[in-house]
Each structure stands twice: as structure tokens, then as C-alpha cells.
C-alpha positions in Angstrom: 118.0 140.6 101.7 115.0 138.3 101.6 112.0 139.2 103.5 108.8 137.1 105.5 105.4 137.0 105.1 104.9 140.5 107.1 107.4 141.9 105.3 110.1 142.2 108.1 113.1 141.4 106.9 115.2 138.2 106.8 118.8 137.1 107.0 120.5 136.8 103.3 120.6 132.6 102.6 123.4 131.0 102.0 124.6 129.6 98.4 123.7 126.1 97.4 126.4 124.3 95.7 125.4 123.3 91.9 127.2 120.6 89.9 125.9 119.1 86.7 124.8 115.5 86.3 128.0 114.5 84.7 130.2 115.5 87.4 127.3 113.9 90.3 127.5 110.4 88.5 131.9 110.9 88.3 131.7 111.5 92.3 128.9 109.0 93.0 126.1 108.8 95.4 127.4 108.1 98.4 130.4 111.1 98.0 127.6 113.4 98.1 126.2 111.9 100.7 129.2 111.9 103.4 129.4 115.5 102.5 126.3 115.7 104.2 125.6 119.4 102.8 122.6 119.9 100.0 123.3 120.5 96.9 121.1 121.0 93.3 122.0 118.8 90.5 121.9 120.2 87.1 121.0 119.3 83.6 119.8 115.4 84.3 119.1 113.7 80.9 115.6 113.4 79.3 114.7 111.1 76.7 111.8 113.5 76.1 110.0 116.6 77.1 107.9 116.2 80.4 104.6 117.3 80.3 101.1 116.0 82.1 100.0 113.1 79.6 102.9 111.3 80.5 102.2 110.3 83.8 98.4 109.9 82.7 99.2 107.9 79.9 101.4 105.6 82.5 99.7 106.0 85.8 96.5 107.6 84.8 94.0 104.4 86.3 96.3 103.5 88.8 95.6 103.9 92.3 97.0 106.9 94.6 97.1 108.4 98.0 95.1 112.1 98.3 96.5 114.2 101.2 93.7 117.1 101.9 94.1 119.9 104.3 93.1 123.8 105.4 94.5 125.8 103.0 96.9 127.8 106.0 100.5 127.3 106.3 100.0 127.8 110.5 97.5 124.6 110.1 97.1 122.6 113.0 95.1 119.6 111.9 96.4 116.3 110.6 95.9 116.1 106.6 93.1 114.0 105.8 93.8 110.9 103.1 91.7 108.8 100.8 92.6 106.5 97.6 91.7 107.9 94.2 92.7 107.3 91.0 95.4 109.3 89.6 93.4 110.3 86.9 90.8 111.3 89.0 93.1 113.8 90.7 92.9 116.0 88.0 88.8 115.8 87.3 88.4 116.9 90.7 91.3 119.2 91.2 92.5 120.0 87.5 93.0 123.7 88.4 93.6 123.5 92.3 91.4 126.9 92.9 89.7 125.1 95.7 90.4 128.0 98.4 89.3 126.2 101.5 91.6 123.1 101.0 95.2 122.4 100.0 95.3 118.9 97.9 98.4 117.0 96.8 98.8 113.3 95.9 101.2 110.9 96.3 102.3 107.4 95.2 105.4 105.2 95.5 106.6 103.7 93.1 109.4 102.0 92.9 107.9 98.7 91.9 107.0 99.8 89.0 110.6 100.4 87.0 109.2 101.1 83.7 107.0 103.7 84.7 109.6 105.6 87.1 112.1 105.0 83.9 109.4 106.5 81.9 108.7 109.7 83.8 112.0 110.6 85.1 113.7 110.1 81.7 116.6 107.7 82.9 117.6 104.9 84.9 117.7 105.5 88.6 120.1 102.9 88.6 122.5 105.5 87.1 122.7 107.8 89.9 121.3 105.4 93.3 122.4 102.0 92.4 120.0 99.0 92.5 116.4 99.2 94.1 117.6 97.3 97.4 119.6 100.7 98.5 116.2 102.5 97.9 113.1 103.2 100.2 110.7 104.9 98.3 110.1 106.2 94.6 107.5 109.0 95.4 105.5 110.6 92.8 103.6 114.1 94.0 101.4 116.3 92.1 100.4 119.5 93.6 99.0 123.0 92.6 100.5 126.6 93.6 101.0 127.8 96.9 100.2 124.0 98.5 102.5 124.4 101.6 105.0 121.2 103.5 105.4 123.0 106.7 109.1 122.6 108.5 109.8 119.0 109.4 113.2 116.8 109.1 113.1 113.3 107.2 114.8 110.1 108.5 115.9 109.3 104.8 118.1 110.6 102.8 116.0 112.6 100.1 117.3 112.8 96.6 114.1 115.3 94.8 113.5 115.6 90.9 111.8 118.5 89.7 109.3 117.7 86.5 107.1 120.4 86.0 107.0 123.6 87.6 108.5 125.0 90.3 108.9 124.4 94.4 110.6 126.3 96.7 112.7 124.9 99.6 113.8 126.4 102.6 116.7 124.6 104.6 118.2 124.6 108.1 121.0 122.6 109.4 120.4 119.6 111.4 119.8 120.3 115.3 116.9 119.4 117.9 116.2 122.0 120.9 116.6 124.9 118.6 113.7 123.9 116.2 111.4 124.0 119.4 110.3 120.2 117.8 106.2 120.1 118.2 105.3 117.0 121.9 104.7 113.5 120.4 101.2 114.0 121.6 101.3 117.1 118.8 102.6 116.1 115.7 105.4 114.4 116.4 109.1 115.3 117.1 110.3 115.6 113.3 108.0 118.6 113.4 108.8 122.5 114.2 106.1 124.8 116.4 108.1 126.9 114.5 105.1 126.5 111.1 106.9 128.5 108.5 110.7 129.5 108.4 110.2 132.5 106.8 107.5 134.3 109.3 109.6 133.6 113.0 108.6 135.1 115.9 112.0 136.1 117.5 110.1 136.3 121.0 108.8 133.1 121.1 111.4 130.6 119.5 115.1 133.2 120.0 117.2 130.1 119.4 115.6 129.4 116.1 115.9 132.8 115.3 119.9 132.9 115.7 119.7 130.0 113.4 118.4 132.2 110.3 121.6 133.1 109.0 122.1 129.4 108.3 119.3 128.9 106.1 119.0 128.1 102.5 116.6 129.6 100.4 116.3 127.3 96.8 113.9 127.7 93.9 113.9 123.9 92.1 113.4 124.5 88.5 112.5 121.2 86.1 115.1 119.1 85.1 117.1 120.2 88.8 117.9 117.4 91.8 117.9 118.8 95.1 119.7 116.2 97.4 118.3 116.6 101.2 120.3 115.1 103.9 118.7 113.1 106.4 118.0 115.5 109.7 117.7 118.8 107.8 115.3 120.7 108.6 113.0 121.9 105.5 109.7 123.2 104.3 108.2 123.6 100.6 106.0 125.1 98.5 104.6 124.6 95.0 104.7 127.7 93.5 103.4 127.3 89.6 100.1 126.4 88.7 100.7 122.8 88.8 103.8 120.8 90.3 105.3 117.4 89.6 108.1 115.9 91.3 109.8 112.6 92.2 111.9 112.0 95.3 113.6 108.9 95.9 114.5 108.2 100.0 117.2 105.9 101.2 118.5 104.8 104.3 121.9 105.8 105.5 123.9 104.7 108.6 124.4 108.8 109.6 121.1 108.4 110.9 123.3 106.9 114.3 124.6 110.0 114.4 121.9 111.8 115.0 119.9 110.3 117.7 116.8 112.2 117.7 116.4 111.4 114.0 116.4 108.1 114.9 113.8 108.4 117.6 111.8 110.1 115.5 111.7 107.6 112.8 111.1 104.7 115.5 107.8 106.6 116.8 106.6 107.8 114.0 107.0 103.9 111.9 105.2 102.5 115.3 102.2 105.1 115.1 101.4 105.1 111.4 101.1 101.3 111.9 98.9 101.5 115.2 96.6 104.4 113.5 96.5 102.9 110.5 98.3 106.3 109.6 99.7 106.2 105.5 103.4 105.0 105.6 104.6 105.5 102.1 104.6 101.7 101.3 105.3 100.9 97.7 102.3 100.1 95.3 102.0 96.9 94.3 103.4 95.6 91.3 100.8 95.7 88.4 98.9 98.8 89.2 99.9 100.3 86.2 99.7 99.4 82.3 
């Protein structure tokens, strides 16, 4: 029995199926995706032991997106970004003890093979196929307790654990019974419902019948969590400092699911009309 932030407790999670890399690359990618369930990949090769100076050594002048926000996981405010360099991330934020703000960076990029070969420890092509079937090839660096609050992605999400740890909380796909946030608020890929682990049962009762359907998963380094598109999800970096990679595809069960496809029109039109960031790769070059 798990328990929330009050200390009330919570439905037991479900498992999570594990399978090892050998036996994800023998079914393929899209196998696991038509199953349409998560599921943590185990034991992906490494050509060498991941640490911090890696991606300095490769990305360290190159330029990167800096989400800021209140440190609060019932935050209300839109995150704040700016462009720094990657390097600079870790002169200002080395030891992420800044109590009034959550940072986080992020960068995609998947024009830049060598350096996603380089910090992931393989080819992507070995799991995802060739670049065209991919999206996005995001790098984010966080410190402990940073929070994602609940939200669904129109991609399918395939996530790479580096260096530390980052816990994931799961729902089932579904639209009225997440009590989604008005487009004026946040958008409709976005729960009132902040944090899946502290629910008020009075105020959203259908999410709270949902809670015996979550999943509860603590990514360790050198884990894949694949994400289907339309699940619901939060996470949180829980070591000192956290380094992942997520690669995001599109997938034609996105017709199935209508209001993930509404979502993901509104949202693509109103990070171009705000000049909102929209995860667009980094140009070729930015790197050494």
C-alpha cells in the first residue's frame, strides 16, 4: 500500500511489465507499440559508463532551452523559458538548492547523430528505425524533487534513464475522468487534478475510482520506459541531479483517440501564435 503527500493512503499500483533489450529489439518497435501498454526496458547496451562530462564534453557550448518555475507541484503559472548554454546550466544551477524555483533544461537533438550516439551509448537506429519515423531526440537535465505535473503527450514517448532516478506515475488513457484543465487554463492535455498521488476524492470522484489503475515506476539508469501516446503521467526527479533522453514519435493510434488529437492541433497552433517553445530540433552544427 502506497500512500500520498498527507499520508492517506493510496490504492496498491499495478505491475509494469519488464523485458530486456534483447527480447525489445526480437519483437520490434512497433510490437510494443500496438500493445499499447507501458513497459520498462532493461539492460540497454553502453559503450561506456555515463557520467556528467559527457554531455559537457559534447554539448557543453551548445545552446539550450531553460524551463524556470515556483518550486510547488500545485503551481499554477506557465514555466518561464530563456536560451542558455548548456554549460551554463550547471554554473548557475550546479546544485539545484534554489528553493524558490524549479529549473530543468531541455534540448532536441536529433540532428545531431553523433552526439545522441554518444550519450545514449548506441544507435537509436537499433531500436526506432531511421530518423524520419522520429519527432524529437530530447535531452533533460534536472535536480531532485523538480516536478512534471499530470498531462498526456500526443507522441509516443520512448524515455532513457542516464543518471539518477525519476519517478513516474501512470493512468490509462481517458478524457472526462482526468477533469482536463479549459483551453483558456492550460490546455486540455492537462489535469486540475496537479498531482496523482494527493487526490481530493470530493472534488474530482471519477478520477478517484481511476486510482486502482495506476502505475507507480521508479526509472533507474540504463532502464527505457516506453509511454503510450494518451496516457496520462507525471514525474519527478528524485536524485540530486537527473539526466534523461526521450525520443517521441508519431503513431496513427492518435485517430483513435480524438481528444489526443485535439489537443495536439491546439496546442501546435498556440505555441506558434505565442511564440510558446515547440520542441523544434536544434540546428545542425551546434555542437563540436
Amino acid at each position: 500500500m502506497t500512500h500520498d503527500n498527507n499520508g492517506a493512503a493510496l490504492h496498491t499500483a499495478l505491475p509494469v511489465a519488464h523485458i530486456a533489450f534483447d527480447d525489445f529489439r526480437a519483437l520490434g518497435r512497433d510490437a510494443v507499440i500496438r500493445a499499447d501498454v507501458p513497459v520498462v526496458i532493461d539492460r540497454l547496451p553502453q559503450r561506456r559508463a555515463f557520467d556528467r562530462d559527457l554531455v559537457l564534453d559534447r554539448l557543453g557550448d551548445a545552446p539550450v532551452t531553460l524551463f524556470s518555475e515556483p518550486s510547488s507541484r500545485t503551481n499554477t503559472r506557465r514555466w518561464e523559458t530563456s536560451r542558455i548554454l548548456l554549460r551554463e546550466f550547471f554554473e548557475r544551477y550546479g546544485d539545484g538548492t534554489d528553493a524558490r524555483a524549479w529549473h530543468r533544461i531541455v534540448s532536441n537533438i536529433m540532428n545531431l547523430p553523433d552526439a545522441v550516439r554518444a550519450i545514449i551509448g548506441f544507435d537509436p537506429e537499433e531500436l526506432f528505425g531511421p530518423r524520419s519515423l522520429r519527432n524529437a531526440a530530447n535531452l533533460w537535465i534536472s535536480h531532485r524533487s523538480v516536478f512534471t505535473q499530470s498531462h498526456f503527450d500526443e507522441l509516443e514517448n520512448f524515455n532513457i534513464q542516464l543518471a539518477g532516478r525519476k519517478r513516474f506515475i501512470l493512468m490509462p488513457p481517458g478524457f472526462r475522468d482526468y477533469y482536463p484543465r479549459s483551453l483558456l487554463r492550460g490546455f486540455g492535455d492537462k489535469s486540475q487534478a496537479f498531482d496523482f498521488t494527493d487526490v481530493d476524492p470530493h472534488r474530482f470522484p471519477r478520477l478517484t475510482a481511476r486510482l486502482p489503475q495506476r502505475r507507480d515506476i521508479l526509472l533507474e539508469p540504463g532502464q527505457m520506459l516506453y509511454l503510450p501516446l494518451g496516457w496520462w503521467h507525471q514525474a519527478e526527479s528524485v536524485d540530486e541531479l537527473n539526466i534523461n533522453m526521450n525520443f517521441w514519435m508519431w503513431d496513427r493510434k492518435i485517430l483513435r483517440r480524438p481528444y489526443v488529437l485535439g489537443s495536439a492541433l491546439y496546442t501546435a497552433a498556440y505555441r506558434k501564435l505565442k511564440g510558446v517553445y515547440n520542441y523544434q530540433p536544434e540546428a545542425a552544427g551546434s555542437t563540436r
